[in-house]
VEXDREN-2710 file (C-alpha; in Angstrom, 1 decimal):
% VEXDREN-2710
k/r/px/py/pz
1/UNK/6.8/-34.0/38.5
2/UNK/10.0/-31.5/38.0
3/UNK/9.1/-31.7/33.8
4/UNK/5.5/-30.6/34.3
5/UNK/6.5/-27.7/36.6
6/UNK/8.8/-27.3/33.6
7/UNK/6.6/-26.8/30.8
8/UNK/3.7/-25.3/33.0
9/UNK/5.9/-22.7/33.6
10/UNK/6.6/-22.2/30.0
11/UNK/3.2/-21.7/29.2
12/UNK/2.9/-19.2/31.5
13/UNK/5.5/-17.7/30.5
14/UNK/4.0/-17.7/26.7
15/UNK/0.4/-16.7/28.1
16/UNK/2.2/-13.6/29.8
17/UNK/3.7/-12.6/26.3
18/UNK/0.5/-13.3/24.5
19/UNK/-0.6/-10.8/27.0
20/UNK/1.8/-8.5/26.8
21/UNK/1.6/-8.6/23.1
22/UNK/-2.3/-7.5/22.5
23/UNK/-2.6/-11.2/21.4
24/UNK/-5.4/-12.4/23.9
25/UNK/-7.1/-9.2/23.3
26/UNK/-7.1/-8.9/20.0
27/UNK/-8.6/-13.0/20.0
28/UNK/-10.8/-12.5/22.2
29/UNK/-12.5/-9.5/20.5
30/UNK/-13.0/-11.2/17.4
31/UNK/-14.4/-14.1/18.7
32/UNK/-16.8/-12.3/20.5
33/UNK/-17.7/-10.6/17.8
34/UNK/-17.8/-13.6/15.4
35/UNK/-20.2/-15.1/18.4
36/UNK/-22.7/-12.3/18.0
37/UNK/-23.0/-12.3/14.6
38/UNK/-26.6/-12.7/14.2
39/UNK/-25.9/-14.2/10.6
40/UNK/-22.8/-16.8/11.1
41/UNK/-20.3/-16.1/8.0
42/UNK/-20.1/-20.4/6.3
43/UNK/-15.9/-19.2/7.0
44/UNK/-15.3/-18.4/9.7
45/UNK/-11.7/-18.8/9.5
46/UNK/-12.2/-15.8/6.8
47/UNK/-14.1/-13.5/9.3
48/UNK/-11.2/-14.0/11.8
49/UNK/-8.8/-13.5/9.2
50/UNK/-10.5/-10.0/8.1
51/UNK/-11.0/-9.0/11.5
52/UNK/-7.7/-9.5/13.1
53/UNK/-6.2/-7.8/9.8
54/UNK/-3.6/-4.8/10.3
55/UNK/-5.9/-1.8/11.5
56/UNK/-3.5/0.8/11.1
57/UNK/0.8/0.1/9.8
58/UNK/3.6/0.0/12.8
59/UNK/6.4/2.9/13.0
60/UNK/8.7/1.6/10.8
61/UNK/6.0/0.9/7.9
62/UNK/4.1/4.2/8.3
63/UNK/7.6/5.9/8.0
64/UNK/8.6/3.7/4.7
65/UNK/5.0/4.3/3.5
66/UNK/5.6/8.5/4.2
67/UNK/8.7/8.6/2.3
68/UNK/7.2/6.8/-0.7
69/UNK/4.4/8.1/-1.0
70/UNK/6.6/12.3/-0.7
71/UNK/8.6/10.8/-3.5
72/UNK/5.4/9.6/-5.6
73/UNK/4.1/13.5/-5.4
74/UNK/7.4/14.8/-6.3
75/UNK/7.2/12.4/-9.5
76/UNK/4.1/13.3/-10.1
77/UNK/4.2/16.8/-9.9
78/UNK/7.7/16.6/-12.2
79/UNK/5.8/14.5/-14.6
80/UNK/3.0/17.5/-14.9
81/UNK/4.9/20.1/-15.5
82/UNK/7.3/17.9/-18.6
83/UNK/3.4/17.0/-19.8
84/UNK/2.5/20.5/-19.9
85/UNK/5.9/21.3/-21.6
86/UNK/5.1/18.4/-24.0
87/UNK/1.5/20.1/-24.8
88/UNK/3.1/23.2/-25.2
89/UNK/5.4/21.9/-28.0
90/UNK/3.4/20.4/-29.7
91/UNK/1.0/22.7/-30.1
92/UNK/4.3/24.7/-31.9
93/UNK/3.5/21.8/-34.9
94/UNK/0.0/21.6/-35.1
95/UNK/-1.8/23.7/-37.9
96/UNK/-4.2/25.8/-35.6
97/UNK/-7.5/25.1/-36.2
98/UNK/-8.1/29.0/-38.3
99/UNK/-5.4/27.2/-40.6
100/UNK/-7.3/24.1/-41.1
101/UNK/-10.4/25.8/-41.4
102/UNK/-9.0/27.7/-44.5
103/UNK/-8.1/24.7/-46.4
END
């Protein structure tokens, strides 16, 4: 009787962090979507997978996707200005089109 206390109390333990988490929430909102679905989806293993997908990045991820996405622009912006550069070389070599016109 001691070792079902036990393990009773485990899963209430476990049902409290599920709790805490969002975790019965989050189940319980797709399911009851998924149940009034007027058209059932043939997965529905799928559905649940797409609807408990990540909404929106944690802290840590949002940060790390910040910072990449600052040192993208800075590329970009870097790579602009040497493609302009570029253009405007070039252009130093190129018979202008009066020149080609004359030949």
């Amino acid at each position: 009787m001691a070792h079902y206390r036990a393990s009773e109390s485990k899963r209430e333990q476990f049902r409290r962090y599920l709790e805490k988490a969002g975790v019965l929430d989050s189940l319980t909102n797709v399911l009851v979507a998924l149940y009034e679905e007027t058209e059932k989806p043939s997965d529905a293993l799928e559905f649940i997978r797409q609807h408990l997908g990540p909404s929106e990045p944690n802290g840590a991820d949002a940060e790390s996707l910040r910072l990449e996405l600052a040192e993208l622009q800075q590329k970009h912006d870097l790579l602009l200005e040497e493609n302009k550069e570029l253009k405007r070389r070039l252009l130093q070599y190129e018979p202008s089109a009066e020149d080609r016109g004359a030949e």
